[in-house]
C-alpha positions as a Python dict, from the first residue, in 0.01 Angstrom:
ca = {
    (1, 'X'): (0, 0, 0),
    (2, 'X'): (271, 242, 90),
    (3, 'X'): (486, 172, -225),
    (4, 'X'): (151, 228, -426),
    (5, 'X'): (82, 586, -243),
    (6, 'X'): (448, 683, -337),
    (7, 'X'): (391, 601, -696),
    (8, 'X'): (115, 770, -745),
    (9, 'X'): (272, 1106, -553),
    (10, 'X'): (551, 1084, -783),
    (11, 'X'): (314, 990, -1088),
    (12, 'X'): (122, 1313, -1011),
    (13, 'X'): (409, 1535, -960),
    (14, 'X'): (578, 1411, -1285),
    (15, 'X'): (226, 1465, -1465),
    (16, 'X'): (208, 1834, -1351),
    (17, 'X'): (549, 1912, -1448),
    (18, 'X'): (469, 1755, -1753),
    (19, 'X'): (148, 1961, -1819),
    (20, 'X'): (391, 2319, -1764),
    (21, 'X'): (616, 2391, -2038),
    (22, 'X'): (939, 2374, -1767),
    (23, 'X'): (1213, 2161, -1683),
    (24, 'X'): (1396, 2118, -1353),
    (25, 'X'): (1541, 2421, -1200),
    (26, 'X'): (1791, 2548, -1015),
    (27, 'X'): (1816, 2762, -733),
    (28, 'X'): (2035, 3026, -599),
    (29, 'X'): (2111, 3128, -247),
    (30, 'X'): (2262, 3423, -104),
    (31, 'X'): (2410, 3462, 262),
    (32, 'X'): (2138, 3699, 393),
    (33, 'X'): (1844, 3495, 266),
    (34, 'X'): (1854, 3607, -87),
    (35, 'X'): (1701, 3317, -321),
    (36, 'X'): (1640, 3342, -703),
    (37, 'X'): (1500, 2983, -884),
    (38, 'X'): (1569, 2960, -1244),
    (39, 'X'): (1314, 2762, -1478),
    (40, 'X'): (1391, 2611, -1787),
    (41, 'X'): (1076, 2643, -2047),
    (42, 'X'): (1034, 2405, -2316),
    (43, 'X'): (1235, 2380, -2588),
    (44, 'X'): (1513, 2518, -2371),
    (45, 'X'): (1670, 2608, -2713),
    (46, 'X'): (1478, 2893, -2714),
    (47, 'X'): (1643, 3040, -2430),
    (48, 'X'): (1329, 3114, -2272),
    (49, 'X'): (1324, 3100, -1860),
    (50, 'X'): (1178, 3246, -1561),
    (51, 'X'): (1281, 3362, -1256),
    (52, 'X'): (1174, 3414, -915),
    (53, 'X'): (1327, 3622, -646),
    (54, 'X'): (1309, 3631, -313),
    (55, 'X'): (1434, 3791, 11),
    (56, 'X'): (1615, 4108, -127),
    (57, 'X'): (1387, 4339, 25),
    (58, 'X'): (1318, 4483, -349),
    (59, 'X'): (1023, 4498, -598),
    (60, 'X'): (1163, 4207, -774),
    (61, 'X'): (1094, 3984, -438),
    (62, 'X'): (787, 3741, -550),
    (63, 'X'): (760, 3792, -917),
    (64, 'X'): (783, 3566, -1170),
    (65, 'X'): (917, 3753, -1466),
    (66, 'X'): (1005, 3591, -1835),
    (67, 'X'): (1356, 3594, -1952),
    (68, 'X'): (1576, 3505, -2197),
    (69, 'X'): (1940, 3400, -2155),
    (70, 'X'): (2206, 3532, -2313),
    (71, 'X'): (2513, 3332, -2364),
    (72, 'X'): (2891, 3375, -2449),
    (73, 'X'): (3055, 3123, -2302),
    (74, 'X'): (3346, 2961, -2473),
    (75, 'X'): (3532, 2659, -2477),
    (76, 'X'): (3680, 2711, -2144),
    (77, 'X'): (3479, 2967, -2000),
    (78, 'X'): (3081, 2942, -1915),
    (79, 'X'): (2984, 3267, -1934),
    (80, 'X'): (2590, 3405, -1975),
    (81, 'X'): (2312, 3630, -1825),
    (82, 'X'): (1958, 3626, -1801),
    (83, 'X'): (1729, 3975, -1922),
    (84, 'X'): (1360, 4076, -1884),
    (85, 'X'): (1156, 4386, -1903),
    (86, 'X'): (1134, 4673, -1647),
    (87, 'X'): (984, 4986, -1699),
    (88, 'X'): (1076, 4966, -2070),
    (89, 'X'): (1391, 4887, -2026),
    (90, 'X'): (1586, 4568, -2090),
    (91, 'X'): (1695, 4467, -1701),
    (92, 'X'): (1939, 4226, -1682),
    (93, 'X'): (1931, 4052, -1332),
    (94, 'X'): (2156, 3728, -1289),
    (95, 'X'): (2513, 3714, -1414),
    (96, 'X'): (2669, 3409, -1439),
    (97, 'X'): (3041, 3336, -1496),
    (98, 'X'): (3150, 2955, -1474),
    (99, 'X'): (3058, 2901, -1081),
    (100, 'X'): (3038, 3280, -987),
    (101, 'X'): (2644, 3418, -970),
    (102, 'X'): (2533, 3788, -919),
    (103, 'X'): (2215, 3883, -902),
    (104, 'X'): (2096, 4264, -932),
    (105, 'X'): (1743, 4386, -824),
    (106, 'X'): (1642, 4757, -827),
    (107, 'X'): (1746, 4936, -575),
    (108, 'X'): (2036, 4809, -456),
    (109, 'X'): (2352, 4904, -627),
    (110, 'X'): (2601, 4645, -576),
    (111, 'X'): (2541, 4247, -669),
    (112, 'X'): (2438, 4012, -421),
    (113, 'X'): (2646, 3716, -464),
    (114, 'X'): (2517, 3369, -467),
    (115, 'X'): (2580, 2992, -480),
    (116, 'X'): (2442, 2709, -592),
    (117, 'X'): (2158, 2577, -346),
    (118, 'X'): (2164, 2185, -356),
    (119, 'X'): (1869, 2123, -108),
    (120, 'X'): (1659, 2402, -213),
    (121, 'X'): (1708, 2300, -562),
    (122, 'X'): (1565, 1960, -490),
    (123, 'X'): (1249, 2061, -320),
    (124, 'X'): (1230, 2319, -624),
    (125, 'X'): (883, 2264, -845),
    (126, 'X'): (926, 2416, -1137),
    (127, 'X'): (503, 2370, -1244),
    (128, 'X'): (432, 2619, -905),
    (129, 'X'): (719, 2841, -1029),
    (130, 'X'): (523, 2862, -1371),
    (131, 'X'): (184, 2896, -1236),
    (132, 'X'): (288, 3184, -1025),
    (133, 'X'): (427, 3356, -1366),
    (134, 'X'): (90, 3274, -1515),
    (135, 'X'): (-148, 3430, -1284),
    (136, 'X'): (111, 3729, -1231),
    (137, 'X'): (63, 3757, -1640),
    (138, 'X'): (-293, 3715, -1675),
    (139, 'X'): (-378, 3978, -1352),
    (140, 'X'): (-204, 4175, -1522),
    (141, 'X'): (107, 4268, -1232),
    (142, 'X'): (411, 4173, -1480),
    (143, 'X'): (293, 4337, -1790),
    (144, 'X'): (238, 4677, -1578),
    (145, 'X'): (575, 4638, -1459),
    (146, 'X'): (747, 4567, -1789),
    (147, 'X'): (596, 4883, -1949),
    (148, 'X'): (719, 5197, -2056),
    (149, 'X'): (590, 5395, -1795),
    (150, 'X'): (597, 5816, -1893),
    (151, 'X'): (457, 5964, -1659),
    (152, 'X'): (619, 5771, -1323),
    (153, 'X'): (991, 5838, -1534),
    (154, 'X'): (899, 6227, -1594),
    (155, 'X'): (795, 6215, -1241),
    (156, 'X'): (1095, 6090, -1081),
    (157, 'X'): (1296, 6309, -1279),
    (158, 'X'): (1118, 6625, -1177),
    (159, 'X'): (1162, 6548, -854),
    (160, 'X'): (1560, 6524, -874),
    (161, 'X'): (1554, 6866, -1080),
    (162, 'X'): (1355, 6991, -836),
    (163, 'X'): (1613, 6891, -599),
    (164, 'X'): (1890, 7027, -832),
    (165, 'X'): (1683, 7350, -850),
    (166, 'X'): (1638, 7396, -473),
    (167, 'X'): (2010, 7356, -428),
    (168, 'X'): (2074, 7622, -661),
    (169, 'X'): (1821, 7873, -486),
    (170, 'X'): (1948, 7780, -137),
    (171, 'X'): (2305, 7890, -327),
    (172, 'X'): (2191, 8187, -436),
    (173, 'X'): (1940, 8344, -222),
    (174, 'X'): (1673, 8330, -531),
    (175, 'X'): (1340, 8167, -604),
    (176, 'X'): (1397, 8094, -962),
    (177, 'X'): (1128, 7836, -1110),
    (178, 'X'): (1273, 7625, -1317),
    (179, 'X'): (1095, 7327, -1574),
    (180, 'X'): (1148, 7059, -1778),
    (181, 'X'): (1024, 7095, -2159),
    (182, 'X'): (899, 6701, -2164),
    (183, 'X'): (744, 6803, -2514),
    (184, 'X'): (1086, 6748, -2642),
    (185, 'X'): (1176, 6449, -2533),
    (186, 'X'): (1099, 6145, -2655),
    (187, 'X'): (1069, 5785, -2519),
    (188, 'X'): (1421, 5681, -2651),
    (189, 'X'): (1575, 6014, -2462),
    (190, 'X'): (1365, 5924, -2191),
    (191, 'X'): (1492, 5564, -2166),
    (192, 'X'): (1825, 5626, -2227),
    (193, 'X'): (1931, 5959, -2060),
    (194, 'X'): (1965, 6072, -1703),
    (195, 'X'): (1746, 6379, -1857),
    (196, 'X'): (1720, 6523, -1510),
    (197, 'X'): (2144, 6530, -1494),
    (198, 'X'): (2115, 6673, -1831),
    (199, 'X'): (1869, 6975, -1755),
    (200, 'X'): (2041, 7015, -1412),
    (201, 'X'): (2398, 7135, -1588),
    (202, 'X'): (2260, 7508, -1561),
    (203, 'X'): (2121, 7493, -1235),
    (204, 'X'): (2434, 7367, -1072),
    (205, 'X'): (2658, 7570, -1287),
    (206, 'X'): (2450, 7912, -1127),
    (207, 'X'): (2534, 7784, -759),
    (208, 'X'): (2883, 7734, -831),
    (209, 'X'): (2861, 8051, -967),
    (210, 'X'): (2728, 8219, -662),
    (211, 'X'): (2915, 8028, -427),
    (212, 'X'): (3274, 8158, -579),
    (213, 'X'): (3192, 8519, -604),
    (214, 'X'): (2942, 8789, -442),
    (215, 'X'): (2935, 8994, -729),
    (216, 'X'): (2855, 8647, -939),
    (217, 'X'): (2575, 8603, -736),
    (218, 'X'): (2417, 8942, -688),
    (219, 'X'): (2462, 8914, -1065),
    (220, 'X'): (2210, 8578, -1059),
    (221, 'X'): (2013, 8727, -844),
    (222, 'X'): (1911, 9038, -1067),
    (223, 'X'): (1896, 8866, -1389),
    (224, 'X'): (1823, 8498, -1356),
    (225, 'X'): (1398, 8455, -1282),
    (226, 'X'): (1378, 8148, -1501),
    (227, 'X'): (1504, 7829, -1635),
    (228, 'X'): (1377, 7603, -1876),
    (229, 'X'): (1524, 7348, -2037),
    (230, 'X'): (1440, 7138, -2406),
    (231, 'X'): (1641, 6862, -2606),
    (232, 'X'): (1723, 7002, -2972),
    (233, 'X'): (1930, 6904, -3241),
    (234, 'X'): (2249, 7057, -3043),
    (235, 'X'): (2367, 7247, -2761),
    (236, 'X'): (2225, 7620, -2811),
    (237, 'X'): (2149, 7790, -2427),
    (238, 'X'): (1985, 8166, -2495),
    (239, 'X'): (1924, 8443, -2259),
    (240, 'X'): (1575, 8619, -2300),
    (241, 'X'): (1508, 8908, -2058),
    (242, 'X'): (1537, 8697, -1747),
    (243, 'X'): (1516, 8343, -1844),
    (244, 'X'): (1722, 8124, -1910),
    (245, 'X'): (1639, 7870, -2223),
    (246, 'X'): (1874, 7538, -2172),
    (247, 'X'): (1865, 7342, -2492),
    (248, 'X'): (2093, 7064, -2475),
    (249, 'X'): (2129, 6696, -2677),
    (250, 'X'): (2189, 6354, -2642),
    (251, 'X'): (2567, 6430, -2739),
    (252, 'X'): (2657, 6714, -2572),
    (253, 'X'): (2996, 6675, -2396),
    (254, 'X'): (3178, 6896, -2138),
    (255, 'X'): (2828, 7069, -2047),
    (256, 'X'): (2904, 7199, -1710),
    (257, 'X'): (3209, 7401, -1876),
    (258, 'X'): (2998, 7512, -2155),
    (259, 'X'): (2734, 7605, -1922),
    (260, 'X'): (2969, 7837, -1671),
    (261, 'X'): (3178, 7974, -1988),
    (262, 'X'): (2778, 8080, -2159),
    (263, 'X'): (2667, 8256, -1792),
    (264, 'X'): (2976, 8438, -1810),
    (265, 'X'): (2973, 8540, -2079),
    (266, 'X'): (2601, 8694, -2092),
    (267, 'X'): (2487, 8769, -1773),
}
């Protein structure tokens, strides 16, 4: 009777990992409870996986997300990584490099190394891995994640220029206002750039300004109301009465420089 119960546990568990496009996977522990299980889907020569993190204390921690892997390993070297979707953005989480794993989650900065987890591997089942990824998909959690999101990325980046701006003020004894054109930047600027770094060049170039000399910033303070900034097809600032118009690009170089040379030059 016993042997027959075990044979029909296993029989079950092998039918429901045979009804989920996975194989057996692997799982990765860190030292301060860190985990991330990787899951194989069928064919695995599509490169196709998912992975779920946990313990890391970020927005990854729970989610199920696709990816694919990417691999350069060579004859003597196993090298590869495995990408997904956040925000827009390809987000590449686990590194792996023969038996070295690092795994990156936003919001932390540094990798959290891992190793290979033996026993948690084994109790690993890769068909409750894939239904979690299916439910997170169909409620619609993952695909809200992995989207460009505009108005959350202008957001966050008017609040650092804000920042920037407040910094500058404090500097200077003003109460400039200061904005960001977002009418001329576009979702590839958006995804690529730091745009609030980018607009900010002005702002912190007017506090260094007024920090250095008295006359510099009783200058700033007469003649410097507003700032705006707007991406263009090159680096062209312009005074108008008392605003400043900061129109930079995606290639401008050395723009603190040009933007202390430009203030002292016309104000």
């Amino acid at each position: 009777m016993v042997a027959v119960i075990v044979a029909a546990v296993a029989l079950g568990a092998s039918q429901a990992l045979a009804a989920a496009p996975v194989e057996a996977g692997k799982v990765y522990s860190g030292t301060e409870g860190e985990e991330v299980a990787v899951v194989p889907l069928t064919p695995r020569s599509d490169k196709k996986f998912i992975l779920r993190v946990k313990g890391t204390g970020s927005e990854f921690d729970g989610l199920v997300f696709p990816y694919e892997q990417n691999d350069w390993s060579t004859r003597s070297t196993e090298q590869f990584n495995y990408s997904t979707q956040w925000h827009g953005r390809k987000y590449t989480a686990l590194h792996v490099r023969d038996t070295k794993y690092e795994l990156y989650v936003p919001g932390r900065q540094r990798s959290i190394r891992l190793t290979y987890d033996e026993k948690k591997t084994a109790a690993l089942k890769p068909e409750e891995v894939y239904a979690q990824h299916q439910k997170q998909m169909k409620d619609g959690t993952l695909t809200k994640l992995m989207a460009f999101d505009r108005k959350g990325e202008e957001s966050g980046h008017d609040k650092e220029y804000a920042a920037t701006l407040q910094e500058m003020n404090n500097a200077c004894g003003t109460s400039v206002a200061a904005r960001i054109d977002w009418s001329s930047v576009n979702e590839d600027l958006l995804k690529e750039l730091s745009i609030a770094s980018y607009c900010g060049t002005p702002l912190t170039s007017l506090k260094e300004l007024c920090t250095a000399s008295a006359i510099a910033k009783q200058t700033i303070q007469e003649k410097v109301k507003q700032v705006s900034c707007r991406f263009g097809s090159a680096l062209e600032p312009k005074l108008e009465a008392d605003r400043v118009i900061w129109t930079t690009t995606r290639d401008a170089s050395n723009q603190d420089k040009f933007a202390t040379k430009f203030f002292k030059q016309h104000l």
